[in-house]
KEKE-3310 file (N, C-alpha, C; in steps of 0.2 Angstrom, whole numbers, plus 5000, padded with zeros to 4 digits):
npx = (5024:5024:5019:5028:5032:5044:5055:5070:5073:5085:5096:5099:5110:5113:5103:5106:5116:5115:5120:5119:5117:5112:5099:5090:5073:5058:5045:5031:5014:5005:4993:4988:4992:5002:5015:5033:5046:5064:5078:5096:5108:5120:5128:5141:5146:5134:5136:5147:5145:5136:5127:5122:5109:5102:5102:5094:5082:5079:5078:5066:5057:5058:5053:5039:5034:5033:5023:5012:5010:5008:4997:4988:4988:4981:4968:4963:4961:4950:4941:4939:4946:4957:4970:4986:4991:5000:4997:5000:5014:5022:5017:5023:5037:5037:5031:5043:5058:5067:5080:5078:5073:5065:5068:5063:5049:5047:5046:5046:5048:5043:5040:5035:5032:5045:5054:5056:5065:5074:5079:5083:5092:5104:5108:5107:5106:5121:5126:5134:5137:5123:5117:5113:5095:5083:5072:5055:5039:5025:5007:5001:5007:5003:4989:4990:4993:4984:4972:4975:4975:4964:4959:4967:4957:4948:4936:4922:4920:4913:4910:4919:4923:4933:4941:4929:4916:4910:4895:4890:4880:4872:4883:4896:4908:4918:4933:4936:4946:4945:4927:4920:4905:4885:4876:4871:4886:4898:4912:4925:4940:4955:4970:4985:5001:5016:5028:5036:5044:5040:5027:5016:5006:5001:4994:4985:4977:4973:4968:4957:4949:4948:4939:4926:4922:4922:4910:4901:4904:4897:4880:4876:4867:4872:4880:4886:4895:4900:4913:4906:4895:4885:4876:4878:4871:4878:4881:4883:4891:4899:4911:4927:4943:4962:4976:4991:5010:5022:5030:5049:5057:5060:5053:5045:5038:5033:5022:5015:5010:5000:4991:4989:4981:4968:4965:4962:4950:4939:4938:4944:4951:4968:4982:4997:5006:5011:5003:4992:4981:4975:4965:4959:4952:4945:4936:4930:4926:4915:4905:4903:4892:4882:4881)
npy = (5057:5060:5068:5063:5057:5055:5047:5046:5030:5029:5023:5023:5019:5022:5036:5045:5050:5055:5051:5043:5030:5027:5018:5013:5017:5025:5027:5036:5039:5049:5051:5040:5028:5021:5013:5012:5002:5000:4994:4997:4988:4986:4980:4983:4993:4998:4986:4991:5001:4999:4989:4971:4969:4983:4983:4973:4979:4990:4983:4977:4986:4991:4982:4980:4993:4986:4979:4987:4993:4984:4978:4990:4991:4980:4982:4995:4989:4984:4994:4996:5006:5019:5028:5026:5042:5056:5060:5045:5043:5055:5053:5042:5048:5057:5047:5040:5040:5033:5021:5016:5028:5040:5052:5069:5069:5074:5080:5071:5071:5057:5045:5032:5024:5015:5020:5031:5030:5023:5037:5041:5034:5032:5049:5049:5041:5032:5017:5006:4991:4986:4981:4983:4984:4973:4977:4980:4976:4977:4971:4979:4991:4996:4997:5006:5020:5020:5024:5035:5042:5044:5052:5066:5068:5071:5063:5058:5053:5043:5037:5030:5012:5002:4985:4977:4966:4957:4948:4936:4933:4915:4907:4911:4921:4935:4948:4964:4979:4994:5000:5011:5019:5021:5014:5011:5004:5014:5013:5001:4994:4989:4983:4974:4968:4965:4965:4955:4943:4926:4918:4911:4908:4922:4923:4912:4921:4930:4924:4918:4929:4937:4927:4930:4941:4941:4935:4943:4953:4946:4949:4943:4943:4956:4961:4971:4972:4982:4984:4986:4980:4988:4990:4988:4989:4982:4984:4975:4985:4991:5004:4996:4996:4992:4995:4991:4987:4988:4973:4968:4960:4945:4934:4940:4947:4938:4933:4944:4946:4933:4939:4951:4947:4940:4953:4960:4954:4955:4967:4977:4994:4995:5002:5008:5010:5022:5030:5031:5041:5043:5034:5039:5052:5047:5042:5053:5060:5051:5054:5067:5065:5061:5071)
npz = (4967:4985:5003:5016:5030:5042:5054:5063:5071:5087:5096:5114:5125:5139:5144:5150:5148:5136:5125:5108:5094:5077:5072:5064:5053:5053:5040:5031:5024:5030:5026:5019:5022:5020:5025:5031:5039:5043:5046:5052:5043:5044:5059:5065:5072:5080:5090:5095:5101:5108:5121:5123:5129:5125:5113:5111:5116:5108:5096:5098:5100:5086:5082:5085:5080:5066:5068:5071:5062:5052:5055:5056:5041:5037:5043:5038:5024:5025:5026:5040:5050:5051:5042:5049:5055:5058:5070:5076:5073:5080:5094:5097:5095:5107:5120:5120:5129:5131:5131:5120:5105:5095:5083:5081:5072:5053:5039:5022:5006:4992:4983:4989:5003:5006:4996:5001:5013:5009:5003:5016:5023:5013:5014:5029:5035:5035:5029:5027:5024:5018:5004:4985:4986:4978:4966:4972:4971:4978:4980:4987:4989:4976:4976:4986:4980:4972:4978:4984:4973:4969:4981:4977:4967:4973:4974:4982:4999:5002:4995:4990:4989:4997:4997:4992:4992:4977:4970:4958:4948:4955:4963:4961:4967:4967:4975:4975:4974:4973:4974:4966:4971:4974:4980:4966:4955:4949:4943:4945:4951:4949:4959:4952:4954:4943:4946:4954:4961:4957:4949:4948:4955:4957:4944:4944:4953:4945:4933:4940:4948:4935:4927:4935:4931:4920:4917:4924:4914:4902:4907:4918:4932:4946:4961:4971:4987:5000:5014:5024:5022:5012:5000:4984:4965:4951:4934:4918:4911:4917:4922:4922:4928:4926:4936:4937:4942:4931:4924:4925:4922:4909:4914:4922:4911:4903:4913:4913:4900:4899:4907:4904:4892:4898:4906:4893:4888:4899:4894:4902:4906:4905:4915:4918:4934:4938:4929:4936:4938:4928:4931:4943:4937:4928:4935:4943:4931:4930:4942:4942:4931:4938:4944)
capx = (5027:5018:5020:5028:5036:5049:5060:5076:5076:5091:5097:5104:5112:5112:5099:5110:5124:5112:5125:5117:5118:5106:5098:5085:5071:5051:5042:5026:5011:4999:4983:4985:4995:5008:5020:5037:5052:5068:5084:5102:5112:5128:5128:5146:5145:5129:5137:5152:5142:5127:5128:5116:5102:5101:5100:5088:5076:5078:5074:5057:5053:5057:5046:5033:5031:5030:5016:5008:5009:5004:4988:4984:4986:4974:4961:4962:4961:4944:4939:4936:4950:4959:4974:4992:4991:5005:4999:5004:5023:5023:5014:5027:5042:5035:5031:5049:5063:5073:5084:5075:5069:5063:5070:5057:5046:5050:5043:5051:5046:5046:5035:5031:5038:5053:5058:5058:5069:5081:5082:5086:5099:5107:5109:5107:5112:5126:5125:5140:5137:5118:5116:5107:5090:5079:5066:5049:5033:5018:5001:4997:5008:4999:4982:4988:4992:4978:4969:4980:4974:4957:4961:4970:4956:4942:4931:4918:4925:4907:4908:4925:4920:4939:4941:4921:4915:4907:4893:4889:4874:4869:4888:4901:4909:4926:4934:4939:4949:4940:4923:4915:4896:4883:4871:4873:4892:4903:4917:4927:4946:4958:4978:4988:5012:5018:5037:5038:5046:5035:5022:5012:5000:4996:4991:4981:4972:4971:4962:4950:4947:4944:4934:4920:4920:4917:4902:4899:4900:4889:4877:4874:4864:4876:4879:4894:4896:4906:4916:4901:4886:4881:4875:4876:4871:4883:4879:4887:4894:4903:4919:4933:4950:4967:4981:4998:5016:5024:5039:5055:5061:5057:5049:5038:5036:5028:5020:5011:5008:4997:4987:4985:4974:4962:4960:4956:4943:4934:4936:4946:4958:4976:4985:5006:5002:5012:4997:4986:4979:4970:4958:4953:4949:4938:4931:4928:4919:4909:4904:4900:4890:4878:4875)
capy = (5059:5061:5070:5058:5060:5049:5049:5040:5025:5029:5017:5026:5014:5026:5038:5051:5054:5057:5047:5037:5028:5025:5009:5013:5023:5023:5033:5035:5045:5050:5052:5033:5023:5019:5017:5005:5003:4997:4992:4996:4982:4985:4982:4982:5000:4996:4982:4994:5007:4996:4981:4966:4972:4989:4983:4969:4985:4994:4979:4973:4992:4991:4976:4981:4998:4985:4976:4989:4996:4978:4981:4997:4992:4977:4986:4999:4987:4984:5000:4996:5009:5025:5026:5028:5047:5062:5059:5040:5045:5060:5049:5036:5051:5059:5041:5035:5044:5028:5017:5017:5034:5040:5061:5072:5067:5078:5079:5071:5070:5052:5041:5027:5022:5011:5028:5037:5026:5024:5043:5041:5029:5035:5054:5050:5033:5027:5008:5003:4985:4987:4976:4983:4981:4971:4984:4973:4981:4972:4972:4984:5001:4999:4999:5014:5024:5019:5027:5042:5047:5045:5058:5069:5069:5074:5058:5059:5048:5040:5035:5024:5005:4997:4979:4975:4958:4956:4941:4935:4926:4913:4904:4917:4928:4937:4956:4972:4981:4998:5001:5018:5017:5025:5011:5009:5005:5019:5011:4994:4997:4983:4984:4970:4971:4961:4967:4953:4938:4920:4922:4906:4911:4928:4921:4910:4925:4935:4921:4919:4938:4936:4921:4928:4947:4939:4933:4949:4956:4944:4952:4940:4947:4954:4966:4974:4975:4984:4981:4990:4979:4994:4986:4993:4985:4985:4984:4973:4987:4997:5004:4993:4999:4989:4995:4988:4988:4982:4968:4973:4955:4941:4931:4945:4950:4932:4931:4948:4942:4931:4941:4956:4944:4941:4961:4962:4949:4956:4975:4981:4997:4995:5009:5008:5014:5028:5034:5030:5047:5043:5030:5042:5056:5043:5043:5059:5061:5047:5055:5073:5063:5057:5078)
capz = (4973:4991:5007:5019:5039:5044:5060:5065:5078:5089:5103:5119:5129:5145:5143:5154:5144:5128:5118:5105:5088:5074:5074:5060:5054:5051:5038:5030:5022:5034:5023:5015:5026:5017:5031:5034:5046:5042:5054:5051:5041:5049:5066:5070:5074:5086:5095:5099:5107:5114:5126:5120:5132:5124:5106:5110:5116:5101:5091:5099:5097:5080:5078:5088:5076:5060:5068:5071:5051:5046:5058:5054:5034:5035:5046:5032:5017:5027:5030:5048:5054:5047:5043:5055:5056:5060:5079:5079:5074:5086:5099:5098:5098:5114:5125:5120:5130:5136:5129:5112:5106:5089:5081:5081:5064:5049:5031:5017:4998:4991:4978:4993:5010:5003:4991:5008:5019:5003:5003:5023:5023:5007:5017:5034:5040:5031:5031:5022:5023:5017:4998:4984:4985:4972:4968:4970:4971:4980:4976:4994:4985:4969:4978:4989:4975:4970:4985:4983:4969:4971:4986:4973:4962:4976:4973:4990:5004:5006:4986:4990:4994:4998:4995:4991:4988:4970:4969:4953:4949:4963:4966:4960:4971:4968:4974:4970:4978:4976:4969:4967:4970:4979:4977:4961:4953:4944:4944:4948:4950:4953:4955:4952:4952:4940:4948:4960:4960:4958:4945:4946:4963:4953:4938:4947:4955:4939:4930:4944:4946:4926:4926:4939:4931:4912:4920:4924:4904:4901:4909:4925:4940:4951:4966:4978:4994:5005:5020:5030:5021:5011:4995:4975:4960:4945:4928:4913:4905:4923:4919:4924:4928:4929:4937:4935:4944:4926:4924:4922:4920:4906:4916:4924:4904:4901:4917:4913:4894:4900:4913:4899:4888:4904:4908:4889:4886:4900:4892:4905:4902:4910:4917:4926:4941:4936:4927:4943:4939:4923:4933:4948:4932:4923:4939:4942:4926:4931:4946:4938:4927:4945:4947)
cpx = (5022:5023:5022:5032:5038:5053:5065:5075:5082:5090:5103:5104:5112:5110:5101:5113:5121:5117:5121:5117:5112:5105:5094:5080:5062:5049:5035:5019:5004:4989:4983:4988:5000:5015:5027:5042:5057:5075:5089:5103:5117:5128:5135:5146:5139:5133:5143:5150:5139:5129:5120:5110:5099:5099:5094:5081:5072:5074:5069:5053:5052:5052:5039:5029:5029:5025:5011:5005:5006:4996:4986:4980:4981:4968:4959:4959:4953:4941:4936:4941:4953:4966:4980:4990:4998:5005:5003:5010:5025:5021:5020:5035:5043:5035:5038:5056:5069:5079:5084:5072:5070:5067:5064:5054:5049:5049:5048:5047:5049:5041:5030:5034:5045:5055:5062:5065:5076:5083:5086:5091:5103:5110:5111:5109:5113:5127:5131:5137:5128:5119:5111:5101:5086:5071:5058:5044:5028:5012:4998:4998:5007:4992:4983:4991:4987:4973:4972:4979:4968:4955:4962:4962:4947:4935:4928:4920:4919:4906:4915:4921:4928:4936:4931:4921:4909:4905:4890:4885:4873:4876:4895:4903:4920:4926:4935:4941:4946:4932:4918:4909:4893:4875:4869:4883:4893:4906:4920:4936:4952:4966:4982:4997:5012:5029:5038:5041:5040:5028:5014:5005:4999:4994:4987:4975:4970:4964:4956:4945:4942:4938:4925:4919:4919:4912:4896:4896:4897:4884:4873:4873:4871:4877:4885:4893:4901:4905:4909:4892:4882:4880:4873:4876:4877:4881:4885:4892:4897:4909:4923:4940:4954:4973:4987:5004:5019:5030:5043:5062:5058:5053:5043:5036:5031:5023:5013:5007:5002:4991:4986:4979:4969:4959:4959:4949:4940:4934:4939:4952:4962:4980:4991:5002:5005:5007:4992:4980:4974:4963:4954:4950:4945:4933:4927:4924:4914:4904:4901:4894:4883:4873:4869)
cpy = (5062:5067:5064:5061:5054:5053:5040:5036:5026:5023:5020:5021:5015:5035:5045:5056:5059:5055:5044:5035:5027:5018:5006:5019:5021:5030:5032:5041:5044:5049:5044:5029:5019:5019:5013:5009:4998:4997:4991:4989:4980:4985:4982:4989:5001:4994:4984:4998:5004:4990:4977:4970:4976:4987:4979:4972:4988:4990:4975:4981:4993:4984:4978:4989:4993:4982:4979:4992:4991:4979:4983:4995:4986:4980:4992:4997:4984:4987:5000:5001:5013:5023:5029:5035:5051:5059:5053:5043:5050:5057:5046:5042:5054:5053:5040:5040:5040:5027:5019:5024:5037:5049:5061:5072:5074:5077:5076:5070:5063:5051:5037:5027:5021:5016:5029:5036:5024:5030:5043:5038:5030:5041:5054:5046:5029:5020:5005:4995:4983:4983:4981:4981:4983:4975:4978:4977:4976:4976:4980:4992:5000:5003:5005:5020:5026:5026:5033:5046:5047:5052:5065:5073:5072:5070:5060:5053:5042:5036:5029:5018:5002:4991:4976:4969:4960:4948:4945:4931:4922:4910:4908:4920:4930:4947:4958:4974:4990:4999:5009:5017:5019:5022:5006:5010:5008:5015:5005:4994:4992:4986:4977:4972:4964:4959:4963:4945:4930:4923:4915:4908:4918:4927:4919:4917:4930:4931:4919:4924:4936:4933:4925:4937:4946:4936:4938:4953:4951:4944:4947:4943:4949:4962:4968:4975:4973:4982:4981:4988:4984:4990:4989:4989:4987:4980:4981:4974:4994:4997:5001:4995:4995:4993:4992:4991:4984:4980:4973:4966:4950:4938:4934:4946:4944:4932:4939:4948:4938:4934:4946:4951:4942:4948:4961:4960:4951:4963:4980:4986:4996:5000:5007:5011:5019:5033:5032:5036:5047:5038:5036:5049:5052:5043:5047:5062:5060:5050:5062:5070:5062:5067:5080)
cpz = (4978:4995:5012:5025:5039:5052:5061:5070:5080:5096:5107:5125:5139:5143:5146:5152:5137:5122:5112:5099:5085:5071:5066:5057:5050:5044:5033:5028:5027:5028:5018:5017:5022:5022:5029:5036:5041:5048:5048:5049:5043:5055:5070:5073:5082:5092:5098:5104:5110:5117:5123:5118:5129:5117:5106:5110:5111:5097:5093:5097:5090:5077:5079:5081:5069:5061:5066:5062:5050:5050:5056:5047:5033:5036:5040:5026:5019:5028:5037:5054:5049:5048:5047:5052:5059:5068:5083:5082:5080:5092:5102:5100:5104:5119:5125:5123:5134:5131:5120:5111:5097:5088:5081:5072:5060:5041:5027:5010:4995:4985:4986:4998:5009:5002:4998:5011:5015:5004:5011:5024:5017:5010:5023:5039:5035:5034:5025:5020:5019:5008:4992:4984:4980:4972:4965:4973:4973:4979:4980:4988:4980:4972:4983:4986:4970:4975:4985:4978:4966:4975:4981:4969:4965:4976:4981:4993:5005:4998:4987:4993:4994:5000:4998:4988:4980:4970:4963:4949:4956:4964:4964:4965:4969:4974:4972:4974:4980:4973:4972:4964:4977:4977:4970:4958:4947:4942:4947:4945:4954:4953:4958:4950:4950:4943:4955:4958:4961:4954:4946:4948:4959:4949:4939:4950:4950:4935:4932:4945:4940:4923:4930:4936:4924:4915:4921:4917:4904:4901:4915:4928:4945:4955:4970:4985:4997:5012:5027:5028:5018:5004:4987:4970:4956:4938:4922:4911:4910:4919:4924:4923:4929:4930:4940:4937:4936:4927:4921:4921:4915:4908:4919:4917:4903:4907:4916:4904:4893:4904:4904:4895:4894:4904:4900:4886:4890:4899:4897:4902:4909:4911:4920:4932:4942:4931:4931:4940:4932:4924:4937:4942:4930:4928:4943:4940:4928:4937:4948:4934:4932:4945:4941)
residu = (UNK:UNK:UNK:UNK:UNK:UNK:UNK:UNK:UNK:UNK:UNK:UNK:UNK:UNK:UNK:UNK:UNK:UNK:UNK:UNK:UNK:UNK:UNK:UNK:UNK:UNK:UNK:UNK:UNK:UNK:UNK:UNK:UNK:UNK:UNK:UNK:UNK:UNK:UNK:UNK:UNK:UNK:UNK:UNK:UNK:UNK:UNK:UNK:UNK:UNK:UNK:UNK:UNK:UNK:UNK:UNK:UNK:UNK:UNK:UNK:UNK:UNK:UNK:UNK:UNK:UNK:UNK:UNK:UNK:UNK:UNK:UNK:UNK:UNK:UNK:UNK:UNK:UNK:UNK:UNK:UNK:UNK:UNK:UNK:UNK:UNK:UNK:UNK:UNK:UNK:UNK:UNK:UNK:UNK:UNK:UNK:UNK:UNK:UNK:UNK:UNK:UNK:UNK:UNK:UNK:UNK:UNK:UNK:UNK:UNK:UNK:UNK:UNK:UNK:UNK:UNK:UNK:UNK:UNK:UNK:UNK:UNK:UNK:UNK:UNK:UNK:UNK:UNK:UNK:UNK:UNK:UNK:UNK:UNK:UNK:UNK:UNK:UNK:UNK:UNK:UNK:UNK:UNK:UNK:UNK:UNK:UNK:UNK:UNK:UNK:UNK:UNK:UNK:UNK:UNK:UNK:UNK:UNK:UNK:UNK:UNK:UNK:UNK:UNK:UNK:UNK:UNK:UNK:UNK:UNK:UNK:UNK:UNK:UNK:UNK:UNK:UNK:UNK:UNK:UNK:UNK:UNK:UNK:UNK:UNK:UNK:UNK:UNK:UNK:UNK:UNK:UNK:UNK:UNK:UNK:UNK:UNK:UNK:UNK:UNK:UNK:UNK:UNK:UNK:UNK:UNK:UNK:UNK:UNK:UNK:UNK:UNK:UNK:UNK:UNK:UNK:UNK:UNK:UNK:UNK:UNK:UNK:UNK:UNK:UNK:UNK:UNK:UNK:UNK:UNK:UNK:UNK:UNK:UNK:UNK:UNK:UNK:UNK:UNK:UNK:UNK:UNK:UNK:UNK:UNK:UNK:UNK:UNK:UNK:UNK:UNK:UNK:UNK:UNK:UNK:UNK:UNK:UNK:UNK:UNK:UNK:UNK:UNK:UNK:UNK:UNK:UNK:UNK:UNK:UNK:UNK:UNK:UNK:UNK:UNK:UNK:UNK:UNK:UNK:UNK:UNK:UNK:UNK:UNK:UNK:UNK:UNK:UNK:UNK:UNK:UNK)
# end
């Protein structure tokens, strides 16, 4: 469970009256970007209070804020930008005092974004016509509980490499999504979600992964580098970490069946990502180990 800020999207149709309905609602953890928006299911309630024009407002704003999350989160995953911040959301609740306009931010307690936005619309904006939703985990919130618990664990910010390429001999190249190294490689820390629908295209990237980091045990020349060209060797015998969103269907069972015999053959440990916490402590060690 994180610290997270959220505020409602409301949509005031004449900005006079201060009338307005809710439209939606953003939320998000400042220190690892973990953000997302969602928009009301039910719109008859909307379309009685709002005239077209006014919804159509709302809903370019509400797009325009998921662009930006999806910006922010690649620019992140490259470390060429930090992540959306406190200031954004208050920025964005200050600028907006028309038609579209956001509540004043406000902490909440979650596991992820989604969690959040479940608890918001669960207590806050009753969406009657709303469907369950199929609880599907993508690769991103494994990898930013990842990064979260790195944070957690006080590794040096300057030790983190996010998404680092790994060459491997003279024509090999895969990634990783973090590796800690300061020159030389601590640590090599992947997260892959098996809780998604379509398994083929991930197995595909598991056994490719697989394929160019047993090259690695084998003890082929091979080096890392991060986003920023900063360059660490890494050694045969690095500690490799997997962490795993696990299935919760037969198909995700078989589909991660086959992917566990790859991380064992190249010696990797597996961790849920509910034990995230037992990677950044390995690496921690490793890291006390350097003093």
């Amino acid at each position: 469970m994180g610290r997270y800020i959220y505020s409602i999207v409301r949509c005031l149709p004449d900005p006079r009256t201060g009338e307005f309905v809710n439209v939606g609602a953003v939320a998000g953890d400042p220190a690892t970007g973990d953000w997302a928006v969602r928009r009301l299911s039910n719109t008859d309630r909307i379309k009685k209070f709002a005239p077209p024009p006014a919804i159509d407002v709302t809903d370019r704003f509400l797009a325009r804020m998921s662009s930006e999350i999806g910006e922010a989160r690649e620019a992140l995953e490259t470390e060429t930008s930090h992540a959306l911040g406190d200031d954004w959301l208050l920025k964005l609740h200050h600028d907006h005092r028309n038609i579209a306009q956001l509540s004043p931010p406000a902490p909440i307690v979650a596991a992820h974004a989604e969690a959040a936005l479940d608890i918001i619309f669960d207590h806050m904006i009753i969406d009657p016509a709303s469907q369950p939703r199929q609880v599907t985990v993508g690769k991103d919130r494994v990898v930013q509980d990842l990064r979260r618990a790195y944070a957690r664990a006080d590794i040096p910010a300057h030790l983190l490499r996010p998404k680092s390429d790994v060459f491997i001999g003279d024509r090999l190249h895969s990634t990783v999504d973090i590796a800690v190294a300061n020159g030389e490689v601590l640590q090599l820390a992947q997260g892959w979600s098996f809780r998604v629908t379509g398994s083929e295209r991930l197995l595909t990237q598991v056994k490719a992964w697989g394929f160019a980091l047993e090259r690695l045990r084998r003890g082929d020349e091979a080096k890392v580098v991060d986003a920023r060209g900063r360059v660490s060797e890494v050694g045969s015998d690095v500690d490799l970490q997997v962490v795993i969103a696990t299935p919760e269907t037969p198909q995700q069972d078989t589909a991660y069946e086959e992917a566990e015999q790859v991380f064992q053959a190249i010696g990797a440990e597996i961790h849920p990502v509910e034990d995230v916490g037992a990677v950044s402590a390995r690496a921690a060690s490793l890291v006390r180990g350097l003093a």
